[in-house]
VOGU-3710 file (C-alpha; in Angstrom, 3 decimals, decimal comma):
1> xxxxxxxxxx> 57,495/-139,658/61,960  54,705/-138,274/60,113  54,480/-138,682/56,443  52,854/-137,067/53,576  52,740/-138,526/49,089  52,491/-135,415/47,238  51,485/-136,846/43,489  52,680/-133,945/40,792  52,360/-134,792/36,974  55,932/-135,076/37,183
11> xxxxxxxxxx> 55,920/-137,870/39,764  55,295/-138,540/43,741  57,151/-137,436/46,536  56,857/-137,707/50,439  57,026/-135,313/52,696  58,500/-136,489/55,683  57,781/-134,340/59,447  59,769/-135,593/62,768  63,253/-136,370/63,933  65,568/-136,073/60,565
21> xxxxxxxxxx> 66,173/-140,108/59,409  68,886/-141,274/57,961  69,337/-140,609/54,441  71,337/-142,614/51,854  71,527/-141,806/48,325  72,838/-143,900/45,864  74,454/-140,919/43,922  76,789/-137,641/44,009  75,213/-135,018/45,910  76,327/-131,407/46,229
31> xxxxxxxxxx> 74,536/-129,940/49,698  73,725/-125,945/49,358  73,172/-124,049/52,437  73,513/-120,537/53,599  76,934/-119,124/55,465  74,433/-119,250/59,061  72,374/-122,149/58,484  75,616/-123,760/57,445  77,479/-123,112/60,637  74,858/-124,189/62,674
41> xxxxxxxxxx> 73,731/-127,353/61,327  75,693/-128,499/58,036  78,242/-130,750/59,883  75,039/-132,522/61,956  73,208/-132,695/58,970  75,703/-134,381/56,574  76,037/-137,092/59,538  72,665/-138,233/58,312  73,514/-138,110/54,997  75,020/-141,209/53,046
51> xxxxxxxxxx> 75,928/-141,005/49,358  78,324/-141,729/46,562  80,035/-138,881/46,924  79,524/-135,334/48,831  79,968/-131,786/48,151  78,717/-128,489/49,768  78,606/-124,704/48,842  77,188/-121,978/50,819  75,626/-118,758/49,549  75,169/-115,760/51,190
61> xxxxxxxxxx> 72,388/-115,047/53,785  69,132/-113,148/52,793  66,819/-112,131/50,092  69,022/-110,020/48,240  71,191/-112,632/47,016  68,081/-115,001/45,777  69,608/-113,490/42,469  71,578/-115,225/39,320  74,719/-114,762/40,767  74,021/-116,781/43,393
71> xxxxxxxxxx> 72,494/-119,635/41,343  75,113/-119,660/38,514  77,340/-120,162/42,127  75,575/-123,042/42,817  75,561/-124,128/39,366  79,229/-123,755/39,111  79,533/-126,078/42,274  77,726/-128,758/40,979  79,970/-128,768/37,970  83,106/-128,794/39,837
81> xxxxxxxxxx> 81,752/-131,919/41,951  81,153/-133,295/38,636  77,241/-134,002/38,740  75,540/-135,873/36,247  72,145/-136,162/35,370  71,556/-138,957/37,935  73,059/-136,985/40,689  71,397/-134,437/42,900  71,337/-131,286/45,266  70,014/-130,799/48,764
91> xxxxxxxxxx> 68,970/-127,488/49,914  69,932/-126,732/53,393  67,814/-123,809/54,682  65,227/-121,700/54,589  63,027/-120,177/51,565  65,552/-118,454/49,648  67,869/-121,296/49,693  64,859/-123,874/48,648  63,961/-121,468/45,803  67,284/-120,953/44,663
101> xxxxxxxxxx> 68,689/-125,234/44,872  65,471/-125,922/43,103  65,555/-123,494/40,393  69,319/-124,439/40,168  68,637/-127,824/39,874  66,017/-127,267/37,080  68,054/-126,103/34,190  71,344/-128,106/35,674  71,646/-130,247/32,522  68,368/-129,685/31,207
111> xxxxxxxxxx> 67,331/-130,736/35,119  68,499/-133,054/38,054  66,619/-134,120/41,477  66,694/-132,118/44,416  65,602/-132,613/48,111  64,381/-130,269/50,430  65,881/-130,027/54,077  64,002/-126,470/55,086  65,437/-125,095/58,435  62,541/-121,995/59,084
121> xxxxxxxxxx> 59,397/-122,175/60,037  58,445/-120,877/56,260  59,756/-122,988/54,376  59,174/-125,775/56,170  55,081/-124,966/56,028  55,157/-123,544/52,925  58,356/-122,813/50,100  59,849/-126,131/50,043  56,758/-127,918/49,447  54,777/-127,465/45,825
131> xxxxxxxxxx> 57,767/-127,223/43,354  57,555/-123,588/42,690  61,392/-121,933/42,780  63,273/-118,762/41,024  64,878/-116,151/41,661  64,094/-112,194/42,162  65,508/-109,634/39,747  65,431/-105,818/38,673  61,861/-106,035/38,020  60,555/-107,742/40,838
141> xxxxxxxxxx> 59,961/-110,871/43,404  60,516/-114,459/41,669  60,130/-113,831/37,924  62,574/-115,980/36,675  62,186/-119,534/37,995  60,627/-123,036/37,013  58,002/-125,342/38,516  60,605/-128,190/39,763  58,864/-130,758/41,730  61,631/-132,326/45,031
151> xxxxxxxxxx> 62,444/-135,665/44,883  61,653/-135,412/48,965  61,002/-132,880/51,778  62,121/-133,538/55,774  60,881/-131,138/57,679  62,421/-131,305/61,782  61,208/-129,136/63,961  64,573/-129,178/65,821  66,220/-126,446/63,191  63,260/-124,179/64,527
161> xxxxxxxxxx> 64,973/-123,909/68,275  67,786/-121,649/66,508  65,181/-119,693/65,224  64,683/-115,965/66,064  61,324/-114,557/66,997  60,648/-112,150/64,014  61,670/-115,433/61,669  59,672/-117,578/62,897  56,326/-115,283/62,764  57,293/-114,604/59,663
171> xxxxxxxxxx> 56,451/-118,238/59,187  53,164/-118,162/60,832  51,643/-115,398/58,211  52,273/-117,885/55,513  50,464/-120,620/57,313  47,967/-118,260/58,681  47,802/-117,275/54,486  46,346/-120,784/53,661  44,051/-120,294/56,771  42,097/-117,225/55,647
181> xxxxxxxxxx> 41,345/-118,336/52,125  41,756/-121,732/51,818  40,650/-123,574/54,703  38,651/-122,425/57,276  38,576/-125,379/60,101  42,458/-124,401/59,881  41,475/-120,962/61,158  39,098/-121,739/63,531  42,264/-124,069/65,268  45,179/-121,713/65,077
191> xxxxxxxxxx> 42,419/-119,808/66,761  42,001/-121,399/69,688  45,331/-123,739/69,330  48,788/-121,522/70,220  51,047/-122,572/67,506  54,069/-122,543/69,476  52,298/-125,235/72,329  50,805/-126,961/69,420  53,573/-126,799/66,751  54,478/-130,508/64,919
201> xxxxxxxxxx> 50,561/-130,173/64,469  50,470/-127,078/63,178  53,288/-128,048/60,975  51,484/-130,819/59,392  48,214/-129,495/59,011  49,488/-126,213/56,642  51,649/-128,884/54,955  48,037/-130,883/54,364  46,109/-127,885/52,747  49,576/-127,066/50,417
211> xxxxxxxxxx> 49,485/-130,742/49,373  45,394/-131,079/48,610  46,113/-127,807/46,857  49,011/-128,651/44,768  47,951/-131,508/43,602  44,518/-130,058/42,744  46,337/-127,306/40,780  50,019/-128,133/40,148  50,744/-125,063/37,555  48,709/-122,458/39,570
221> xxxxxxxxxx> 45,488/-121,803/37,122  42,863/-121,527/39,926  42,990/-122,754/43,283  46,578/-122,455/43,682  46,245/-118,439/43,280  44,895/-118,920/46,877  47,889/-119,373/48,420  49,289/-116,019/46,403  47,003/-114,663/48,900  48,902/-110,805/50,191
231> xxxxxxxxxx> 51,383/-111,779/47,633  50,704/-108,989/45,087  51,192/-106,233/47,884  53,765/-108,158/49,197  56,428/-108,697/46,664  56,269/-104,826/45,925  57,194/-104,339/49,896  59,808/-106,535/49,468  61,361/-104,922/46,111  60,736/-101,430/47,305
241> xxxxxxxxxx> 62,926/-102,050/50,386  65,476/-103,677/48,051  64,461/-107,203/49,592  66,331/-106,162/52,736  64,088/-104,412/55,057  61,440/-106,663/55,632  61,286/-110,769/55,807  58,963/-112,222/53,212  57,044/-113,212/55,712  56,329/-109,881/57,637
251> xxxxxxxxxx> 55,622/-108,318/53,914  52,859/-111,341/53,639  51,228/-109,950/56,712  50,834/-106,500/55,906  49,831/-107,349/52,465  47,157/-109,190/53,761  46,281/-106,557/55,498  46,147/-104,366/52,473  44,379/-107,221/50,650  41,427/-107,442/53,510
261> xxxxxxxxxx> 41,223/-103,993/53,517  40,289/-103,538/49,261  38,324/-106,854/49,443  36,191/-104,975/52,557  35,633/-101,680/50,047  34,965/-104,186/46,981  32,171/-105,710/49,744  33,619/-108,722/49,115  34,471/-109,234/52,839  32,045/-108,424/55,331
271> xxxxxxxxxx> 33,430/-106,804/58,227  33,398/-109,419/60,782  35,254/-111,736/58,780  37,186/-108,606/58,315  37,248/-108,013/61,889  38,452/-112,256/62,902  40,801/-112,239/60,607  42,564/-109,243/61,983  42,285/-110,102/65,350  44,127/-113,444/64,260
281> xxxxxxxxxx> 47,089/-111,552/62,711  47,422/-109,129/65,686  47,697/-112,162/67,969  50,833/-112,918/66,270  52,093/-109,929/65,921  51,747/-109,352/62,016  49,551/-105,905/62,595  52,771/-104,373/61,860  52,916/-100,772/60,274  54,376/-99,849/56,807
291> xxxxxxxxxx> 54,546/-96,538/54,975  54,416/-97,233/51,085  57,519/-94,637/49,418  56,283/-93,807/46,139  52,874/-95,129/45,271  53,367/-94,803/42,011  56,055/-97,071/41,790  54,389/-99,189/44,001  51,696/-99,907/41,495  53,983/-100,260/39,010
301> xxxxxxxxxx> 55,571/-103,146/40,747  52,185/-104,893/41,357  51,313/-104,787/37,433  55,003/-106,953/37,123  53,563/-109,409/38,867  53,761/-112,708/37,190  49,964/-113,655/38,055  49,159/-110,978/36,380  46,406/-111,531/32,886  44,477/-107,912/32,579
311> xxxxxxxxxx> 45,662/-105,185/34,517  47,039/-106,370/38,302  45,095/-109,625/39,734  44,267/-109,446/42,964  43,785/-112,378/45,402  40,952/-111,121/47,816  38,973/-113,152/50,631  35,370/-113,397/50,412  35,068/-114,659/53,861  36,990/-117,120/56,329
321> xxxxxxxxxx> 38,622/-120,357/53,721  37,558/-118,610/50,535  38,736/-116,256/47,826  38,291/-114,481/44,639  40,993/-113,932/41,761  39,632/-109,887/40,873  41,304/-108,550/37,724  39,636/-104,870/37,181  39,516/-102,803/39,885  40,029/-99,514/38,916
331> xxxxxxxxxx> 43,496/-97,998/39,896  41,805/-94,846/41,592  40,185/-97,428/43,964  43,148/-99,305/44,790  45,008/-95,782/45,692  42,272/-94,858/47,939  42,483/-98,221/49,947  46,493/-98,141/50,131  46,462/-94,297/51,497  45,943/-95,656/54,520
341> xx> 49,510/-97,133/54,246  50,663/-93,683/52,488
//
């Protein structure tokens, strides 16, 4: 097993990568999961779990129920398993059900430990690791939510067999995300290094740049906007298909796309960067197409965002493992680059 510290201001915790280990907690612990990721892996799971006492809940499947329904669900689980402050939750799953357990588990009695037990290829590289978690509402992707550090992540590859296609390359835009603006020897190896050949590696290494960049920038001031990389295009896909078209994922890799595409008319990104970087995306299939509905809207969405400090904040590359945060370009510029999704 391979085995990462992640040191917050709120404390240390390891990441753990290989064959699940036994786990034994001295303390109630109420498991969430989704309906599917429950019936496939649940009853295996809770075989390597030892504790006090048990519980489990499932929520509904998808990104449309990352909502406060959902979470005062959970909530309402943990109080009829009687949790105390010394107890904890275990998320089961993928992204949503990370975000949710953790933001759940943040304001359960002013806040209780959770673990992280991520069962896609995104959340395993990415959204249970860092401490970010929330929930979606009316006016957009994650604006309600809390920066609640795990108490532990295991990440086994094994829950990625279930996995279908389209999930799991939605998994590879996020780690191809860190790639293009954060870390460019990561590039140059998912370059010539197949992830699916190459995969507890792969794993690891996008686990390594969120953990050197988390701990650099817990709260997300500076280098942490990196990974919000697509992001701003991204979460407006996602709410204007009422979080139900599109896997966060897939809406990462077009809104790269439509990031790379104003950073090449700001000249920030010259266009063979331009040109590498879309060659990488195509080899995994996230050239996909996407007609924007209402631009209008659209825009609006963007200026929700919670990165947001003048105007909308863009996270552009400026080449291959580096970025710029760009808060004023002008609206009429932004339209002309997104036409080409119009």
């Amino acid at each position: 097993m391979m085995c990462l510290e992640i040191t917050t201001r709120q404390g240390s915790y390891f990441v753990h990568l290989g064959d699940l280990p036994q786990i034994t907690l001295d303390c109630r612990v109420l498991v969430v999961s989704d309906t599917q990721v429950g019936q496939l892996y649940l009853n295996s799971f809770l075989d390597h779990l030892e504790a006090t006492h048990i519980s489990t809940h499932l929520v509904p499947v998808g990104e449309a129920f990352k909502n406060w329904e959902s979470v005062e669900s959970i909530l309402e689980a943990g109080f009829r398993a009687r949790l105390g402050r010394q107890d904890c939750m275990i998320a089961l799953g993928g992204g949503v059900v990370s975000d949710m357990v953790g933001f759940a588990s943040a304001i359960y009695k002013r806040g209780i430990d959770f673990y992280n037990v991520p069962t896609t290829l995104l959340a395993q590289v990415d959204a249970s690791v860092g401490g970010k978690t929330g929930i979606n509402n009316a006016h957009g992707k994650n604006l309600i939510g809390a920066f609640h550090a795990p108490k532990g992540v295991y990440i086994d590859p094994v829950f990625l067999k279930s996995l279908e296609a389209r999930a799991f390359k939605a998994g590879v835009a996020e780690m191809i995300k860190k790639a293009i603006c954060l870390d460019a020897s990561y590039f140059e190896w998912l370059h010539t290094h197949p992830i699916k050949t190459h995969l507890l590696e792969a794993i690891f290494k996008s686990v390594q740049i969120k953990a050197r960049v988390v701990e650099a920038d817990e709260h997300e001031k500076g280098l942490r906007m990196g990974l919000n990389y697509g992001h701003t295009f991204a979460h407006a896909i996602e709410k204007e298909g009422d979080y139900s078209q599109l896997l966060h994922g897939e809406a990462v890799g077009i809104g790269m796309r439509m990031a790379n595409a104003l950073a090449l008319e700001l000249g920030l990104l010259d266009p063979t960067a331009h040109t590498r970087v879309e060659t990488l995306l195509r080899a995994y299939g996230l050239d996909l197409s996407y007609k924007i509905k209402n631009m209008d809207m659209f825009y609006a969405t963007m200026q929700q965002d919670k990165k947001n400090s003048a105007g909308v904040r863009f996270i552009l590359p400026t080449g291959i493992g580096s970025f710029e945060m760009v808060d004023d370009v002008p609206k009429n510029v932004v339209y002309e680059v997104l036409r080409i999704w119009a």
